[in-house]
N, C-alpha and C positions, 0 to 999 in steps of 0.2 A: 504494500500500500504506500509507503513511504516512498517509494520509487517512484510510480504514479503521481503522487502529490510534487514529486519534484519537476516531474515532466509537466504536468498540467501549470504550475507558477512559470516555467519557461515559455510557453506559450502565453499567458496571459504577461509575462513582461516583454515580449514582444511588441503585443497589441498594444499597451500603453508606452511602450516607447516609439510607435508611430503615433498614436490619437493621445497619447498623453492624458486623457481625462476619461470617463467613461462610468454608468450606471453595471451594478451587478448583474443585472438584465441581461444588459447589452454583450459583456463578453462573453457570458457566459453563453448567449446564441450566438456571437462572433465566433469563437473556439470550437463550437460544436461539444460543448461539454456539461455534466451534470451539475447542476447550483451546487449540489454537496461539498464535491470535489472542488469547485473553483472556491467556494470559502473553507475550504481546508488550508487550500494553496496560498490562498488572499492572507489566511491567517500568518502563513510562515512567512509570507515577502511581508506582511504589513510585520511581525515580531523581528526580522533584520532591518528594518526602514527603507523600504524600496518604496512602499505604497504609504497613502493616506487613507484611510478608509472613514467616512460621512455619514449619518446615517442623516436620508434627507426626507422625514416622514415616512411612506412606508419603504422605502428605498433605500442604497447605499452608495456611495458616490466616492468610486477609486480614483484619484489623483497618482501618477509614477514622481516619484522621489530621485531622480537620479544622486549618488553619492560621487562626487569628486573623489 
């Protein structure tokens, strides 16, 4: 599983390092991948500080963090 989870935050730091901003919705039908896994993923890029993550009423609102 932990594999997977790394694979799936790969693909979603792609996508925000094109689009840069984006709803949990959205990548997760961008990627083609299950909401579970993408907030598993989200969870571990947002605990290293890659993402922002928002909660914007019933939604969540991923920001990419690039680190210098």
């Amino acid at each position: 599983m932990i594999t997977e989870i790394g694979i799936v935050a790969g693909e979603i730091w792609q996508y925000l390092e094109k689009y840069t901003e984006a709803t949990l919705s959205k990548i997760a039908k961008a990627i083609k991948r299950d909401r579970d896994i993408v907030l598993l993923s989200l969870g571990w890029l947002g605990r290293e500080g890659y993402v922002l993550i928002k909660k914007e009423g019933k939604e969540y609102r991923i920001t990419f963090q690039k680190k210098e």
